[in-house]
C-alpha positions as a printed NumPy array, in Angstrom:
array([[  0.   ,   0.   ,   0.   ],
       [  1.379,   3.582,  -0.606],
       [  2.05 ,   5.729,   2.589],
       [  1.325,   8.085,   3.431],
       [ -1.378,   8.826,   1.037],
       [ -3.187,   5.167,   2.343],
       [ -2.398,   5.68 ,   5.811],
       [ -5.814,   5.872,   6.854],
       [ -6.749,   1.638,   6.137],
       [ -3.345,   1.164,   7.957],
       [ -4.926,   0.678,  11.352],
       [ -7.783,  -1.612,  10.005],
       [ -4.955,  -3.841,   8.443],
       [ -2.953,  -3.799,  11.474],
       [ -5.997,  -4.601,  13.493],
       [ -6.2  ,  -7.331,  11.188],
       [ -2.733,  -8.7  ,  11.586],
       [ -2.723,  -8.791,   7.811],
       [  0.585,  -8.412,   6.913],
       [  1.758,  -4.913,   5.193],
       [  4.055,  -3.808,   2.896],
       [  4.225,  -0.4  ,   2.449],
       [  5.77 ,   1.915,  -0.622],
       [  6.641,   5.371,   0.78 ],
       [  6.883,   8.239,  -1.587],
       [  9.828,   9.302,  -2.196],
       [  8.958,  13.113,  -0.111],
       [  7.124,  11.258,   2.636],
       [  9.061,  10.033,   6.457],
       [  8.95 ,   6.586,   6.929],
       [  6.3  ,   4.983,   8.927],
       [  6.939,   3.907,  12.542],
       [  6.874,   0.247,  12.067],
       [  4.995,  -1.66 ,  14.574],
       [  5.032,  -5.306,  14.23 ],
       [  6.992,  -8.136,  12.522],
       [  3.996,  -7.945,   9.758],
       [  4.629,  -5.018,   8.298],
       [  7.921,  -3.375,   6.513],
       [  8.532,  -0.604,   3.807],
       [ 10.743,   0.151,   0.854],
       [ 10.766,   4.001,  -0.437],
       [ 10.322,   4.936,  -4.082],
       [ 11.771,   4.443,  -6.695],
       [ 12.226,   0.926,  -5.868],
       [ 13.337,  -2.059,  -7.853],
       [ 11.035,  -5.516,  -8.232],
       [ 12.898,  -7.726,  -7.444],
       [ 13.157,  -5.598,  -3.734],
       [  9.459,  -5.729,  -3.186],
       [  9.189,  -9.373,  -4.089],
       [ 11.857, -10.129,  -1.682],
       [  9.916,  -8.256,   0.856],
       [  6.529,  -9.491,   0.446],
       [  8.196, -13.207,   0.414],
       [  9.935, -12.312,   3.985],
       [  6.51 , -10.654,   4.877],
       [  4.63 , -14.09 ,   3.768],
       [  7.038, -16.223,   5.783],
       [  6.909, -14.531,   9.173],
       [  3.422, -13.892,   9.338],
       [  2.858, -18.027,   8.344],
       [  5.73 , -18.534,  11.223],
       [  3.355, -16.358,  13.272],
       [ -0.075, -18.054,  12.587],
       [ -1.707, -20.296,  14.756],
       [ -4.421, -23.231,  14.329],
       [ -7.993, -22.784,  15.164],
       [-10.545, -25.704,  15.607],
       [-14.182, -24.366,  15.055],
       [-17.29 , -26.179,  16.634],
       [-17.882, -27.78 ,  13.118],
       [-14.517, -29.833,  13.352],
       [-12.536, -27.61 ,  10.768],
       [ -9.267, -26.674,  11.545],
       [ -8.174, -23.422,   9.887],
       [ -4.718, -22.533,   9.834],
       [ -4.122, -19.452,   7.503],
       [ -6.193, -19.373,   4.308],
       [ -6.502, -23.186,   4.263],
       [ -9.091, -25.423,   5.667],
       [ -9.594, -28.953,   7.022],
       [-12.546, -31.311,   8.421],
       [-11.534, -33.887,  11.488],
       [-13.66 , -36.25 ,  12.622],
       [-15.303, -35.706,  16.375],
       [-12.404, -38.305,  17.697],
       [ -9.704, -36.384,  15.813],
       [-11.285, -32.729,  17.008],
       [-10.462, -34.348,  20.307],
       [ -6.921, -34.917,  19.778],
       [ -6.315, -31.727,  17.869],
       [ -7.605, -30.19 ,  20.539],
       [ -4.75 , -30.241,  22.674],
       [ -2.099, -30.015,  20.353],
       [ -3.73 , -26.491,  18.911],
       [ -4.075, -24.945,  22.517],
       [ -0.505, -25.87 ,  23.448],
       [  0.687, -24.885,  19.793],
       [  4.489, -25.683,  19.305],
       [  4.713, -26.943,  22.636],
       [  4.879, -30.72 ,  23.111],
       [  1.425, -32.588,  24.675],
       [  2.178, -35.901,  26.412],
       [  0.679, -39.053,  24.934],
       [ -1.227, -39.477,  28.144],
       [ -2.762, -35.887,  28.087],
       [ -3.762, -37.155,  24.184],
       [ -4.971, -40.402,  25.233],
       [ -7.242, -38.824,  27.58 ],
       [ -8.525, -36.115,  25.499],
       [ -9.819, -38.795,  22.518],
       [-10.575, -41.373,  24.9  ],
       [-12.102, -39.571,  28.63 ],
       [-14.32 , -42.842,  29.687],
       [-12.397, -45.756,  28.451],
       [ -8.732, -46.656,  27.436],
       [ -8.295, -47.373,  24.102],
       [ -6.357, -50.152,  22.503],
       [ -2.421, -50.119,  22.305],
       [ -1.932, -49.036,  19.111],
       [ -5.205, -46.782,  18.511],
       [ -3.523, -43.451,  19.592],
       [ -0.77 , -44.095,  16.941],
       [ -3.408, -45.022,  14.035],
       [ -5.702, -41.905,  15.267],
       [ -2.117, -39.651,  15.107],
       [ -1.131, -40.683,  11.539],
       [ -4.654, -39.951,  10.113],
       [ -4.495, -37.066,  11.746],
       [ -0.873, -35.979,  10.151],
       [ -2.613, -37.243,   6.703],
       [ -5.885, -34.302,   6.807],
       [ -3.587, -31.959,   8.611],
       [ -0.689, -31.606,   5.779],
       [ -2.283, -30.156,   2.942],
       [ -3.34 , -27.156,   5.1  ],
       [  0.747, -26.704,   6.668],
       [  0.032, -28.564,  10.143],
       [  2.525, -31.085,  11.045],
       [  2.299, -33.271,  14.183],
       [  6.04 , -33.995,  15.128],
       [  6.786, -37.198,  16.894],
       [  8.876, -36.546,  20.104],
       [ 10.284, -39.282,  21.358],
       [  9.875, -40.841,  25.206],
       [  7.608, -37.688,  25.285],
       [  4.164, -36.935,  23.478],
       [  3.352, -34.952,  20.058],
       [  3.894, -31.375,  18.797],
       [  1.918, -29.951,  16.387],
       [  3.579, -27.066,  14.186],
       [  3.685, -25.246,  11.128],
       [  5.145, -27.241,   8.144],
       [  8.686, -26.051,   7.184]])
């Protein structure tokens, strides 16, 4: 967006957390920058620097982005969109409030299965369908080992 002749929809994007890249004429101060989603380049300036810029603006704000699980059983990460089943809403669950953080296969257990303990193996099946609907929206649940599941963005 230019600046400062667009300043006034700056708030609304920032408000948004929409990431910003703005073009400041080449009379104009630069903005005060407020947040790792927005950044400027001053006019003239060459393509190849905005594309550069709006690439390193992409990145960080997908580094930045967290899951959400709506009461439908969609988990929305970004622009992109997946279903889960009730049982794998339940598992999710977890991993999206603790986001990046790992979440104990017991905690997990107990979140699909609160009234009866599942079979040996069923976490583990439950886990890799989960990884299989969560990849094409950039969710990966990371194996630790000796110590539970962490769900991140996909590198």
């Amino acid at each position: 967006m230019r600046w400062p002749s667009a300043a006034d929809r700056l708030v609304e994007l920032r408000d948004g957390r929409i990431p910003r890249l703005l073009v400041v004429e080449s009379d104009a101060p630069p903005p005060v920058t407020t947040d790792e989603l927005e950044d400027w380049v001053r006019l003239p300036v060459d393509e190849g620097d905005v594309i550069a810029r709006v690439e390193a603006l992409s990145r960080r704000a997908r580094a930045l982005a967290t899951p959400d699980l709506d009461v439908d059983g969609v988990v929305r990460f970004g622009d992109e969109r997946a279903p889960v089943s009730p049982l794998e809403a339940r598992l999710v669950g977890p991993l999206i409030e603790r986001f990046g953080a790992v979440v104990s296969r017991t905690d997990l257990t107990r979140a699909g299965w609160p009234r009866e303990a599942p079979g040996r193996n069923a976490l583990d099946v439950h886990v890799l369908r989960l990884r299989r609907r969560l990849e094409p929206v950039g969710l990966e649940i990371r194996t630790v080992r000796s110590r539970g599941y962490m769900l991140e963005a996909a590198a």
